[in-house]
GUKEKE-866825 format. One record per residue (C-alpha): x, y, z; chain. Coordinates in steps of 0.25 Angstrom, whole numbers. Layout:
N
((X,Y,Z),'A')
...
END
This chain:
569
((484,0,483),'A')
((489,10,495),'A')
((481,3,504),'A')
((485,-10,500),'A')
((501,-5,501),'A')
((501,1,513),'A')
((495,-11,520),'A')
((507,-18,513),'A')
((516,-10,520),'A')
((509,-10,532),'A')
((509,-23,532),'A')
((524,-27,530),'A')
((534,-34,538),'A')
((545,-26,544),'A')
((556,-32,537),'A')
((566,-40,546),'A')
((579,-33,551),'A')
((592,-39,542),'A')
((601,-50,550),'A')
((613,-41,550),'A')
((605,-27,556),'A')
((604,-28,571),'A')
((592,-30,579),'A')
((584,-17,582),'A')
((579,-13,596),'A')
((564,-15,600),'A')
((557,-5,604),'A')
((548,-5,616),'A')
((537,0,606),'A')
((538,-12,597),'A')
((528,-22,599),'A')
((531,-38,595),'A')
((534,-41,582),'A')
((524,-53,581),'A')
((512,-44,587),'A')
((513,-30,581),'A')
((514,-37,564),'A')
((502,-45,567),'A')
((495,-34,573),'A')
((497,-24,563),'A')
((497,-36,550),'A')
((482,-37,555),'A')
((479,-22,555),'A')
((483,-22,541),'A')
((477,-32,536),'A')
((463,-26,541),'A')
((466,-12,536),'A')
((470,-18,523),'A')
((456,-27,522),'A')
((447,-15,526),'A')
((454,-5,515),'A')
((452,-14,505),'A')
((437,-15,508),'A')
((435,-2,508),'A')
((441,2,494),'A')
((435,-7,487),'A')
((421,-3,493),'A')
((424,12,489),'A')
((428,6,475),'A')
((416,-2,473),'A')
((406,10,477),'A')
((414,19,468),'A')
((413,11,456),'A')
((396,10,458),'A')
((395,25,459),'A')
((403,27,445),'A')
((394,16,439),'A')
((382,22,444),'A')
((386,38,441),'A')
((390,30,426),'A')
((376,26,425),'A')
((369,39,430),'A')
((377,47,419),'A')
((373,39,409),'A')
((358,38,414),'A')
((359,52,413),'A')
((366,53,400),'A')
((356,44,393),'A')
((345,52,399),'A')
((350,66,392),'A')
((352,60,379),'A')
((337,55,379),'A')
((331,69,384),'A')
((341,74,372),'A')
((336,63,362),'A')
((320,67,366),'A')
((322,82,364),'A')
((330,81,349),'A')
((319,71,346),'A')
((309,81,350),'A')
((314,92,344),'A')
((317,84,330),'A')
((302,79,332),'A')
((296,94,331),'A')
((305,102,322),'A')
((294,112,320),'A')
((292,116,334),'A')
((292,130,336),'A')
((304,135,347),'A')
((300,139,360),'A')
((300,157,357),'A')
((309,164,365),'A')
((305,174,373),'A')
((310,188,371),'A')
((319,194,380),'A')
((324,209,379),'A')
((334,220,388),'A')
((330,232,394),'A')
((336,244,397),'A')
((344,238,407),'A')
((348,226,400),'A')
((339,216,407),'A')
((332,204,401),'A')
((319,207,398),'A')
((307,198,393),'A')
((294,199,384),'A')
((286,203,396),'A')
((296,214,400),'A')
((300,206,413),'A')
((316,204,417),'A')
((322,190,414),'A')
((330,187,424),'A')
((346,183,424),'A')
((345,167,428),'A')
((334,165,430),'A')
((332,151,423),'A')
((341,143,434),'A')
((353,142,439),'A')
((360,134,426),'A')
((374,129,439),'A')
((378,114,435),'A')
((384,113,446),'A')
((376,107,460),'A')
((381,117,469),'A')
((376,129,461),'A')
((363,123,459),'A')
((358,125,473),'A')
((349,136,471),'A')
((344,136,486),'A')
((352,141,497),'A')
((354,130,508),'A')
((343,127,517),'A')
((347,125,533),'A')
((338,114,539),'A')
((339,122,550),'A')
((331,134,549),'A')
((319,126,539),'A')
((311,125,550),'A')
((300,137,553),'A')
((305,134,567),'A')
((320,140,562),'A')
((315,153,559),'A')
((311,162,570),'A')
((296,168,565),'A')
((297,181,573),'A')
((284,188,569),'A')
((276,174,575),'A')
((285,176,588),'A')
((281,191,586),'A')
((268,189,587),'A')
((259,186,603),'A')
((249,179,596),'A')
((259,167,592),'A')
((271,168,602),'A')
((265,166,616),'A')
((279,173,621),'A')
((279,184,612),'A')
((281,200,621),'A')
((278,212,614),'A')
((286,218,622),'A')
((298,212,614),'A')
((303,216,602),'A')
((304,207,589),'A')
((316,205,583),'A')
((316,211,571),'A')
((304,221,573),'A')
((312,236,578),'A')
((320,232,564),'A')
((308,233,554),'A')
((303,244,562),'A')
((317,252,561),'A')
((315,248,545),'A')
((302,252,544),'A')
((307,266,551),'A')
((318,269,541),'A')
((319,277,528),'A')
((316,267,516),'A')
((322,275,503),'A')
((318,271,490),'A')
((329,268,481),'A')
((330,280,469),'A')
((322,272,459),'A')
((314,263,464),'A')
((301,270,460),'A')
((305,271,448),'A')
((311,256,446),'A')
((297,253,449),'A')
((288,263,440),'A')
((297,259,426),'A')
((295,245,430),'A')
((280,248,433),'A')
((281,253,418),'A')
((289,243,412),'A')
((277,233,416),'A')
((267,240,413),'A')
((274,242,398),'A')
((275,228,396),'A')
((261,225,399),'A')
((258,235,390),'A')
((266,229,380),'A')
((260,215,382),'A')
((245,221,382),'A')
((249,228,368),'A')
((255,213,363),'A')
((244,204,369),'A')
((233,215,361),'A')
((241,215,346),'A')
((245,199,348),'A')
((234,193,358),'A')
((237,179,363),'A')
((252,179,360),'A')
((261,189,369),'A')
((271,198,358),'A')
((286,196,361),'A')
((289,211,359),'A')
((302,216,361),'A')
((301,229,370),'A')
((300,241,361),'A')
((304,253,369),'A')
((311,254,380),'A')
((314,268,388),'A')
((326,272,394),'A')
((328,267,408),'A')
((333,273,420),'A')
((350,273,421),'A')
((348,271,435),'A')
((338,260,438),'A')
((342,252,425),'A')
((327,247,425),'A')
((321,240,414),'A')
((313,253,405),'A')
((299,251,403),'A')
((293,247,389),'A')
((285,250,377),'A')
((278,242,368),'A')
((274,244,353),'A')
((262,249,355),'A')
((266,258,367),'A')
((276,265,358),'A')
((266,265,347),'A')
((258,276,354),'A')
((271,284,358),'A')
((274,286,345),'A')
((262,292,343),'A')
((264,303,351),'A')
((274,308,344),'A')
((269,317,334),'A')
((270,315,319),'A')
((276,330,315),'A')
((283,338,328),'A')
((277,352,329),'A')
((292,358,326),'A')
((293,352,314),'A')
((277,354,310),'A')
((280,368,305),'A')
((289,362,292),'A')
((279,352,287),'A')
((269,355,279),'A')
((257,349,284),'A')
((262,351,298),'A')
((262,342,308),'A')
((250,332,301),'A')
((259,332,289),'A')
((269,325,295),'A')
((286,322,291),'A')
((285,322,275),'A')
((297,325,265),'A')
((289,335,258),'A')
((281,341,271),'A')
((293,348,275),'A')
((292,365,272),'A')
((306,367,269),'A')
((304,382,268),'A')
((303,383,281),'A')
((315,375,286),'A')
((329,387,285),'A')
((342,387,290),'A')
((335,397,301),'A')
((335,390,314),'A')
((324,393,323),'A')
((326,398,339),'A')
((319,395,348),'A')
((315,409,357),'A')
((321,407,371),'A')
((312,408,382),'A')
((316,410,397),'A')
((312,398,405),'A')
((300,400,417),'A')
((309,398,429),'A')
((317,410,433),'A')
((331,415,427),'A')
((342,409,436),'A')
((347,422,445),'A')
((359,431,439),'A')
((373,424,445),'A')
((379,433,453),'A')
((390,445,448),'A')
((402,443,449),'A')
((411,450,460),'A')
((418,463,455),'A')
((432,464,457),'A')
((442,472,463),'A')
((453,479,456),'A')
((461,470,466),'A')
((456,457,464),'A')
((456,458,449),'A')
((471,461,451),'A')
((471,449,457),'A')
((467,440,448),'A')
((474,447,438),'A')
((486,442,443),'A')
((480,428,447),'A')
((479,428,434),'A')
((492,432,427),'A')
((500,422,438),'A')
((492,410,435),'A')
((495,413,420),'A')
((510,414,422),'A')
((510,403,431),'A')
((503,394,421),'A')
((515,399,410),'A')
((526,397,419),'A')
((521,381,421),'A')
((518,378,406),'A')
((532,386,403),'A')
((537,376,414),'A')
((532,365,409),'A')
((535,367,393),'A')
((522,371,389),'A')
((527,386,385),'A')
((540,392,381),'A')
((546,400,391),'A')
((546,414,388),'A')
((560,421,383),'A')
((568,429,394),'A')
((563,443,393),'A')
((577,450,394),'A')
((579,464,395),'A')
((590,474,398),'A')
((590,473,411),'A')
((592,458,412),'A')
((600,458,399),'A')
((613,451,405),'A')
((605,441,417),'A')
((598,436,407),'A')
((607,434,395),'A')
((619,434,402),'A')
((628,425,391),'A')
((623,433,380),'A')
((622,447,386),'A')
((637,444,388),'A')
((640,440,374),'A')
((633,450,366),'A')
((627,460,375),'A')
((625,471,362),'A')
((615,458,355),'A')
((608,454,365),'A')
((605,468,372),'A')
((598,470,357),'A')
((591,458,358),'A')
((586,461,371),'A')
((580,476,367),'A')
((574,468,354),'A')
((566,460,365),'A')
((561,471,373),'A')
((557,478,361),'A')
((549,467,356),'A')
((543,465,370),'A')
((537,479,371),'A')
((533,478,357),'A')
((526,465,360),'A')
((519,472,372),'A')
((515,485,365),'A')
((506,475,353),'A')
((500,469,363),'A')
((496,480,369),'A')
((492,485,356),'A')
((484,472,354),'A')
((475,475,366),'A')
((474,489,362),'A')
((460,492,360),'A')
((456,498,348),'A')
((447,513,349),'A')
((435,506,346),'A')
((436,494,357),'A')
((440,505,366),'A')
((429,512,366),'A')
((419,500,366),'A')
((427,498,379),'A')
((425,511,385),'A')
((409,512,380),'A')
((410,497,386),'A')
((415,502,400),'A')
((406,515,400),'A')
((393,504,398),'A')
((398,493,407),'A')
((390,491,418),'A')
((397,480,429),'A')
((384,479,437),'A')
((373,478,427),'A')
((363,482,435),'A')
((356,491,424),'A')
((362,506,418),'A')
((367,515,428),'A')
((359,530,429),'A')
((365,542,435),'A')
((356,555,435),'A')
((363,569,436),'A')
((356,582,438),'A')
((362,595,434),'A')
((355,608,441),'A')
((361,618,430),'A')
((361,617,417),'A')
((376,614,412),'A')
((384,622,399),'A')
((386,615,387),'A')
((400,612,391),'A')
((394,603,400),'A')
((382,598,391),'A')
((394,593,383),'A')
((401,585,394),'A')
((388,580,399),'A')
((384,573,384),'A')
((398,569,380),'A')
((402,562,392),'A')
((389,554,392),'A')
((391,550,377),'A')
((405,545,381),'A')
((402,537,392),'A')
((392,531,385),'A')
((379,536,394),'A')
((366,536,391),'A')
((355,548,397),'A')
((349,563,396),'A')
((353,576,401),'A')
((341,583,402),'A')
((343,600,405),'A')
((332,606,410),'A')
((329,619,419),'A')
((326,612,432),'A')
((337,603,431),'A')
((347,596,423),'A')
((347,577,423),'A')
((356,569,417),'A')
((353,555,415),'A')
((368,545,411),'A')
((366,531,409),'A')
((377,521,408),'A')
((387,512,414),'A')
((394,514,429),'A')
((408,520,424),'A')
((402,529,413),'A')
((391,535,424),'A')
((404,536,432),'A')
((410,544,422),'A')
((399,554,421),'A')
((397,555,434),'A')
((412,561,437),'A')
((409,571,425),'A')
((395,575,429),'A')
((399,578,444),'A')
((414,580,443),'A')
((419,584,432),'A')
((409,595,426),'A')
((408,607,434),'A')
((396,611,434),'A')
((400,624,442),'A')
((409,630,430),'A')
((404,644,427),'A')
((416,652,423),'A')
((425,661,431),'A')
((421,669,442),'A')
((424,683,447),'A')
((435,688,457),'A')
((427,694,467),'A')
((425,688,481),'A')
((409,688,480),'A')
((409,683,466),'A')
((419,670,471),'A')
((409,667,483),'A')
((397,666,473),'A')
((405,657,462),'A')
((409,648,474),'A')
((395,647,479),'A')
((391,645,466),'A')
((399,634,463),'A')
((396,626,476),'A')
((382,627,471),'A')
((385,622,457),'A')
((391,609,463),'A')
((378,602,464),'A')
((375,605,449),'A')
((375,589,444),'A')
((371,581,455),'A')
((367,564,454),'A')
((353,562,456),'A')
((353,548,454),'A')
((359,536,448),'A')
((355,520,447),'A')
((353,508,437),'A')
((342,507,427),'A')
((338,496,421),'A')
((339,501,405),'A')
((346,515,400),'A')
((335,525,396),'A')
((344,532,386),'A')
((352,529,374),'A')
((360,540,375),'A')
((364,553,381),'A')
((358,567,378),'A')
((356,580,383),'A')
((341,587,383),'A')
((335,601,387),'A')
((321,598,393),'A')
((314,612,395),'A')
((305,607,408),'A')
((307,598,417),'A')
((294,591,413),'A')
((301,589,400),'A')
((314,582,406),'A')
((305,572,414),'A')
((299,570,400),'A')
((309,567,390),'A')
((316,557,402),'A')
((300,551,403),'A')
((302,547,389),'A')
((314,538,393),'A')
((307,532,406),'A')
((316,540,417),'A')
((307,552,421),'A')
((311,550,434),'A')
((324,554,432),'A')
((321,569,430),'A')
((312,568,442),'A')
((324,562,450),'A')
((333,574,445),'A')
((323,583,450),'A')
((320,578,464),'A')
((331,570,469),'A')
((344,579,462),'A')
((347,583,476),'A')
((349,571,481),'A')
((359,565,471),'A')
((370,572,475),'A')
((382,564,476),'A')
((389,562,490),'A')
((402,566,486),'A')
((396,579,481),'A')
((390,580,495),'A')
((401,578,502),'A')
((409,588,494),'A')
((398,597,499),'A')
((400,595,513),'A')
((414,598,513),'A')
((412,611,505),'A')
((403,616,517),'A')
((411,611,526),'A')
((425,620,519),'A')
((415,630,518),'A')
END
């Protein structure tokens, strides 16, 4: 119809200029009337056949496609509704047939489809199911091209002499220097792979098992069993776990014993009696609970951890006052951020009027009471706490004895060996004994006539302690007044010089474990019965020490107190 009305208009006259209009100018360009409409008239007439022609060809082609593709769908159609007749009628002629069994399909561990025979059933693998014809290409495009054998370069028949009659040794193939580097390079085995292998090595050989065990209680007909046991797989690999059958688990269970040995002891027929409600020995079950006795492993004890570092008076100070500043500091922010009251202003007398200034002024009698109430009450508060952290006589002496028995190192028990070379008064006896008892040492005195031992066992401060008494302050050179003469002074000062050597150290160490439980003082009439009596205790050596070495445990101090004597001499 377009067609048809644009060669119409095409094909018009140009209408005729009105009588009354002038006539218009020709151009150059114009051609003669007569010529150019019978020219162009003929054009489209032509045009005008041809279009024709050609459209109702397409229409004609078109309607024998539609009628053809009619025909096809209804071939088609007819044929699907036969295969749909054949198969109800087959179905309605067997009613009885038995349905096809199907088959038995479990998970693993790792969720994956597993079938009867313990192999994987993988996701799609019946066929692609695409409807569409572009998805249903299930082969990548093949280029004509490279088909041929002659498209693709054979390098190993180039490689080889015997085949390519311009083959050079000389040169390299391409390709070869790459295997080699490959074949020169560290392969590592991924973590697992031996392992991903060996439980599948053990999942098939289970399965078999499992199939041998079916095939020999069912023969000719393979058992659809479910699997019965499955371990626990590996987090990491997420591989299927190997299997167990019934049979397999059959003879595990039948390791484990019918009656446990721990529980064999309260049965009455023991472990061949078995679990029975009347087996049990209820005398012998109580609310007592046995313990086992600990034993020390085989391996060697770990070693001590290291002491800690002692410190200075200094440094204690130090952190004393880290301390208390980090606790105030800590007041001060939960004070400042409303987690605390403030404390009330601590007035005193001093600063009575800067810090009540308003009420000082009003009533300055009142609030000067007030203010000494508060100072009261504060000293009153101080002196019960004191009190509260007042030890009581007994937790003071547990204190002290504690202190006096304290060893810091823990090295053993400290041992100090005296020797006295006269024997001292009772005065002195008394002060020996007593001061032991009170700092809590343990030992023997033994007096005898070649020479007199003390032995003092206990801690560092107590040993400290008696040391300053033995060698400080007892004088051993106290033998009354002497006379006014000249001669008689010379001889008391001599004296006494050789009186200040009378309790010298002769040795003193650590020991493993005291020898003594207390402190005593004993008369031995020999030396033989000294040795004797601390032979008895395991310390003999320590008489023989006194004996020998006393000389040589003279302090240096005393020494040097020697030297100087000479020297003012």
């Amino acid at each position: 119809t377009l067609l048809t009305a644009h060669l119409s208009t095409s094909a018009m006259p140009e209408p005729e200029p009105a009588a009354d209009e002038p006539p218009r100018k020709r151009s150059r360009w114009d051609s003669t009337p007569g010529e150019g409409g019978a020219v162009a008239n003929g054009a489209a007439a032509a045009a005008m056949s041809q279009g024709l022609a050609a459209a109702k060809l397409a229409a004609q082609e078109a309607l024998s496609k539609a009628q053809a593709d009619v025909q096809t769908q209804a071939l088609r159609a007819a044929q699907m509704q036969h295969a749909v007749q054949v198969g109800l009628s087959s179905l309605a002629a067997k009613p009885d047939a038995a349905a096809p069994k199907p088959s038995l399909v479990t998970l693993d561990a790792s969720g994956r489809l597993i079938d009867e025979r313990g192999k994987e059933i993988k996701a799609g693998g019946a066929g692609s199911n695409a409807t569409l014809r572009i998805n249903q290409t299930t082969s990548a495009p093949k280029n004509p091209l490279l088909e041929g054998s002659a498209a693709v370069p054979d390098i190993a028949s180039k490689a080889d002499g015997s085949r390519n009659p311009y083959f050079d040794p000389r040169m390299a193939v391409p390709g070869a220097g790459r295997d080699a580097r490959k074949k020169r390079a560290l392969n590592f085995v991924a973590e697992g792979t031996f392992s991903r292998k060996a439980d599948e090595m053990r999942a098939k050989v289970a399965v078999e098992q499992m199939l041998r065990d079916s095939r020999t209680k069912q023969p000719g007909r393979l058992a659809a069993q479910p699997l019965l046991l499955q371990s626990e797989a590996r987090p990491s690999d997420g591989l299927a776990a190997p299997v167990m059958s019934a049979a397999t688990l059959k003879l595990e269970l039948q390791k484990v014993p019918a009656v446990e040995w721990w529980d064999a002891a309260l049965l009455r027929g023991g472990a061949a009696g078995g679990y029975a409600e009347d087996g049990v020995l209820l005398e012998h079950i109580t609310h007592y609970v046995e313990h086992p006795v600990p034993v020390d492993p085989p391996a060697e004890p770990p070693p001590p951890p290291p002491m800690p570092l002692p410190l200075t008076k200094k440094e204690r100070k130090k952190l004393r006052t880290q301390r208390r500043l980090a606790a105030e500091k800590e007041k001060q922010d939960q004070i400042r951020c409303g987690l605390m009251a403030p404390p009330p202003p601590k007035i005193k007398i001093s600063n009575l009027m800067q810090a009540m200034k308003n009420e000082a002024v009003a009533d300055p009698s009142a609030l000067e009471a007030k203010v000494r109430a508060e100072m009261a009450q504060r000293v009153k508060n101080h002196e019960e706490r004191n009190l509260a952290r007042k030890l009581t006589p007994a937790q003071r002496r547990e204190k002290k004895r504690r202190k006096m028995l304290n060893d810091p190192s823990g090295g053993g028990t400290p041992v100090t060996l005296y020797r006295i070379h006269t024997v001292p008064n009772k005065q002195k006896l008394y002060k020996i004994d007593i001061n032991a008892q009170q700092n809590h040492l343990t030992g023997l005195m033994l007096l005898a006539d070649e020479c007199n031992l003390v032995v003092v066992e206990g801690g560092p401060k107590a040993q400290r302690r008696y040391r300053k008494l033995l060698l400080h302050r007892i004088d051993w050179t106290d033998f009354g007044a002497a006379d006014d003469d000249d001669d008689e002074d010379d001889e008391e000062e001599a004296r006494r010089r050789a009186q200040s050597e009378v309790c010298q150290v002769v040795w003193e160490g650590l020991v493993v474990k005291p020898q003594f439980k207390n402190f005593r003082v004993e008369a031995a009439r020999s030396s033989e019965g000294a040795r004797k009596m601390l032979a008895e205790r395991g310390c003999a050596h320590y008489w023989d020490m006194a004996r020998t070495n006393g000389a040589e445990g003279v302090p240096e101090e005393d020494e040097d107190e020697d030297e100087d004597e000479d020297e003012d001499e």
